[in-house]
N, C-alpha and C positions, 0 to 999 in steps of 0.2 A: 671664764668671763674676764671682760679688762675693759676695764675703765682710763679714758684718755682725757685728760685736761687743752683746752684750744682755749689761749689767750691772746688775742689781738693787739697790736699797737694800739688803736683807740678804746681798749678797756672794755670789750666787749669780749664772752666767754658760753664757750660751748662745749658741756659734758658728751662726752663719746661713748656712749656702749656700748659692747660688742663682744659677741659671743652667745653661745648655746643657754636660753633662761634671762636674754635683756628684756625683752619685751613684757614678761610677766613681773620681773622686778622692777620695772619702771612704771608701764601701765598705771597703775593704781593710783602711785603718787603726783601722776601726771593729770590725772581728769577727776581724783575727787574734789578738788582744791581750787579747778579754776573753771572758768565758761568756756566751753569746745566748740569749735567747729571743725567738721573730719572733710578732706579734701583728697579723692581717690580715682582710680580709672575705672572702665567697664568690664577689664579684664581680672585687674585683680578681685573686685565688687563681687563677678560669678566663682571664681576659687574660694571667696574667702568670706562668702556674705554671712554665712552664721557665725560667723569669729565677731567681722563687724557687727551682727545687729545682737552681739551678746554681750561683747565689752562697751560696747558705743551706744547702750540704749538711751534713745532720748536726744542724742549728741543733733543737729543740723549736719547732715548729710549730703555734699556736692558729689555724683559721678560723671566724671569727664569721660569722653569718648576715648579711648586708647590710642595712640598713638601719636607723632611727633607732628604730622598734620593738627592738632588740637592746640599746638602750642603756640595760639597767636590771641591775636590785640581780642579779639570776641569771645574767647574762650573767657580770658582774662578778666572779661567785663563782664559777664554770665555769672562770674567767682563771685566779684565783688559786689553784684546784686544781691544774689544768695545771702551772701555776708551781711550786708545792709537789711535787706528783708528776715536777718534773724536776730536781728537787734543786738548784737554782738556790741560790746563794750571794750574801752583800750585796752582792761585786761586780760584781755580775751586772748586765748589763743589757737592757731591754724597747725590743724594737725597734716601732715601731707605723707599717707601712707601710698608708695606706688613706687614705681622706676624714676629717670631720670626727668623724664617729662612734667610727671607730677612737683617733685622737689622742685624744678626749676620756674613753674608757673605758682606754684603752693608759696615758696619762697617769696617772689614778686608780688604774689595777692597780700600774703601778711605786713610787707615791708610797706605798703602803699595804703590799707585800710586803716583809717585812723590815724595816718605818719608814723603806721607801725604797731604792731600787735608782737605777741610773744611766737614762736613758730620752732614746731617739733616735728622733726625728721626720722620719717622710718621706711628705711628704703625697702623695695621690695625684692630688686635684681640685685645681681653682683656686684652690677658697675655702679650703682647708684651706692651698695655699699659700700665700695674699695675707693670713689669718687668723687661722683657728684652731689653727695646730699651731704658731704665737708665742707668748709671754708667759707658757704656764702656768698655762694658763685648765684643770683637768679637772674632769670630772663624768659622774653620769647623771642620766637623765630619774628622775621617781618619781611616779606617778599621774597627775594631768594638770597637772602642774608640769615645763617644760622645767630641767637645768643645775640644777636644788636641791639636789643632794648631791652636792660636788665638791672639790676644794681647789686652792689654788696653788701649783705643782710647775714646776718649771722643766726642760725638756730638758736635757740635755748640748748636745743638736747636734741643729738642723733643717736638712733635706736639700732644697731647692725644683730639683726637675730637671723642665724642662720635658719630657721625654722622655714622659710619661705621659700629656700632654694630646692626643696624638695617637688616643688609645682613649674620650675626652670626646663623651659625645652633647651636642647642642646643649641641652637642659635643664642637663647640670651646668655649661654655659657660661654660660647665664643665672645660674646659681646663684653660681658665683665674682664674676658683674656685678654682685648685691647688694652684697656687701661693696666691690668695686673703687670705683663710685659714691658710697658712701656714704663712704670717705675720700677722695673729690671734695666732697664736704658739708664734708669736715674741714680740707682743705692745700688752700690756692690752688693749687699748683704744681700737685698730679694735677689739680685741677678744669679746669686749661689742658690739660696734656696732653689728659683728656678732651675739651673741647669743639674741641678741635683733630683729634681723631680721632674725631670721632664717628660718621663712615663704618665705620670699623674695627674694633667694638668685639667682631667677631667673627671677627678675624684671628688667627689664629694667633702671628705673627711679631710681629703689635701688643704682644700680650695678653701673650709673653714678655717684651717692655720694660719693663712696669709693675709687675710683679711686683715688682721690687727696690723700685723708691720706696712701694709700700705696707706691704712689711716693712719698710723701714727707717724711715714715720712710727710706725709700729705699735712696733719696738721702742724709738724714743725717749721714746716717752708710757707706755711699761711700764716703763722705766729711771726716772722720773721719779714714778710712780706704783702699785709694782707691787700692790697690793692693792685698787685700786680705792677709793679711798677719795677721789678727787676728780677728778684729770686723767684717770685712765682710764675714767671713765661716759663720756664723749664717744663712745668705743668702741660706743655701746651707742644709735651715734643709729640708728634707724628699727627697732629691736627691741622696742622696750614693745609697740607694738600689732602686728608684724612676730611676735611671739613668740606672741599671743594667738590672733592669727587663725592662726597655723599650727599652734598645740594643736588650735583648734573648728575648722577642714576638714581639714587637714593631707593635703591634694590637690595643693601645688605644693610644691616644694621650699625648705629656710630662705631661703635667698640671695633666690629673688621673693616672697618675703612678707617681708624686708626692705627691698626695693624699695617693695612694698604698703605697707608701714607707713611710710617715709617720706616718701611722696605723702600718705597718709592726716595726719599730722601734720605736714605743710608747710602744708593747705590749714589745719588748727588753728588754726597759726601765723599765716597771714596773717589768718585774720579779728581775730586779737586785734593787729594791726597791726605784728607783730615783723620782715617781711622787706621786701626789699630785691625791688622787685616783677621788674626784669628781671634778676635774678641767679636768684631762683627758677623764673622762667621755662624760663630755659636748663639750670637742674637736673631741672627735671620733666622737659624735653625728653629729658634722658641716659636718666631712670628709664624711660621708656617707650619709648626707643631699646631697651634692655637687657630691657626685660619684655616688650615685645609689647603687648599690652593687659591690661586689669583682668578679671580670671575674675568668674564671678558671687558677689558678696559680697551675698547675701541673706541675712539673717538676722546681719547683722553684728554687729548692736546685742548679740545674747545672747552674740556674747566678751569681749564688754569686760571680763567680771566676771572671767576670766584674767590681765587685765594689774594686780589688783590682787597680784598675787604677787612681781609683777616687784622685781628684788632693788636697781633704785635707787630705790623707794618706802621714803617714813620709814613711812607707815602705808599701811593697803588704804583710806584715805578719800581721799587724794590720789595723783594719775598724775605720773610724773614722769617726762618725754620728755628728747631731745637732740635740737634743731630748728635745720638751717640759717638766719639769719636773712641775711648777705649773705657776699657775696665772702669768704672767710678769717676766716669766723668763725660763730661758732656759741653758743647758748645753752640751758639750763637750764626747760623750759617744765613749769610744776607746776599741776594744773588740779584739780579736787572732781571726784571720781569721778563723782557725776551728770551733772555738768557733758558729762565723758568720754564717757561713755553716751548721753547723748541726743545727742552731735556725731556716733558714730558710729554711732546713730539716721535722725538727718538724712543723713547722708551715702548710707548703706544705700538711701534712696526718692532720693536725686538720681543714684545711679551705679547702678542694677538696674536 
């Protein structure tokens, strides 16, 4: 088990736990002591309902429909009713047991109830451990804009118990493998782990070892950067077109259209001569170790016009990537929207 410390520039801090036996040494300490409300999906609710109605007895109980469709302004408003209808007080706090969707709506309902409640993170997927229920990233979707209405709220306490991953079909395992891969794009160090395990990437027993070193590059570049305002877009490598193409099909899950998007602006990359040719090599290997193969991306070329929303763009006239270029490092790739378009134009009639 490990315990990670997340301290922010504005003084705001989040205990990280992680590892096999978090959730029963935390559990306790976390709900005898304050006023709860438990905020979960439908999915996990039917895997997990005797767990919840054993430790949460009593607790005000929200289940959300499953999935990233849920994650908008009504869902949102639904929370905070609940909330309000349970008489929840500011010291109250929002527990948000579930995948990324959860943390990321659970996170915004706390941050907004009362200008702020306490809120405790336990993810239930991979990606939401290795990910998103770090740093204090919340939002929802709004139209066909992924994460546009959200703010940065910090947990109290993230709970990473592998105990969960045993209920993982093999898609939310690819799904946690986007983001694992892509801070192999970031740290040498997982990049070795990965290519040293690359048999493995769907073991069990592996997949619990890494978990700690991705929260813990994850919270030292939030310690460093917590509003994204420079060292944290790195965060955000293989999501510009990773985000676009999973608004226009929205047929595989975030995590492999992360993978998708950073195969897709690796190959950007290297035509404009930026990588390091057998380092990329051995990354693309991982991505498609992790993804399987490429779905049909016909019609690619008409999402591009998505990634002009993307939120590390100064303007919708420039694309603004985070592209592995070698070993332990990484850069900044800003390209003319056209430019964008017709690559993934071209790309669209070489891979269909």
């Amino acid at each position: 088990m490990q315990t990670i410390q997340l301290i922010t520039p504005s003084g705001t801090k989040s205990e990280i736990t992680c590892g096999e036996g978090a959730l029963q040494r935390k559990l306790c300490e976390l709900t005898s002591t304050r006023e709860c409300f438990l905020l979960t999906d439908s999915n996990v609710y039917a895997l997990y309902r005797e767990m919840i109605e054993r430790e949460w007895k009593g607790v005000p109980l929200f289940v959300l429909k499953a999935g990233e469709k849920s994650k908008n302004f009504d869902s949102l408003q639904n929370i905070l009713e609940r909330m309000i209808g349970a008489g929840l007080h500011r010291n109250a706090c929002l527990i948000a047991l579930g995948g990324g969707v959860i943390g990321d709506i659970g996170g915004l309902a706390a941050s907004l109830y009362m200008r702020g409640i306490h809120c405790v993170q336990i993810p239930t997927t991979l990606l939401a451990q290795v990910d998103s229920s770090v740093g204090g990233k919340t939002a929802v979707d709004f139209g066909m804009v992924k994460n546009v209405i959200g703010a940065f709220y910090q947990p109290e306490y993230v709970i990473a118990d592998p105990l969960f991953f045993a209920t993982l079909p093999e898609r939310e395992v690819r799904c946690g493998l986007g983001e694992i891969v892509k801070y192999g794009g970031l740290n040498g160090e997982i990049f070795d782990d990965l290519w040293q395990n690359k048999e493995r990437l769907f073991d069990f027993e592996y997949l619990i070892s890494i978990v700690g070193k991705c929260i813990a590059h994850k919270a030292r570049v939030v310690e460093a950067d917590e509003k994204e305002q420079g060292l944290r877009k790195s965060l955000n490598m293989g999501h510009t077109t990773g985000h676009a193409l999973e608004l226009f099909y929205g047929d595989k899950s975030h995590g492999e259209f992360v993978l998708i998007g950073m195969y897709l602006e690796i190959l950007l990359a290297e035509e404009k001569g930026m990588c390091d040719r057998e380092y990329v090599e051995k990354l693309k290997e991982l991505i498609f170790l992790a993804l399987g193969k490429l779905p049909d991306l016909s019609r690619m070329g008409d999402a591009a016009y998505l990634a002009k929303m993307d939120k590390k763009n100064r303007s919708g006239d420039v694309i603004s990537m985070i592209v592995p270029t070698r070993y332990n490092e990484y850069a900044e790739l800003n390209v003319p929207y056209a430019e964008y378009e017709s690559f993934l134009r071209k790309k669209e009639k070489e891979l269909c």
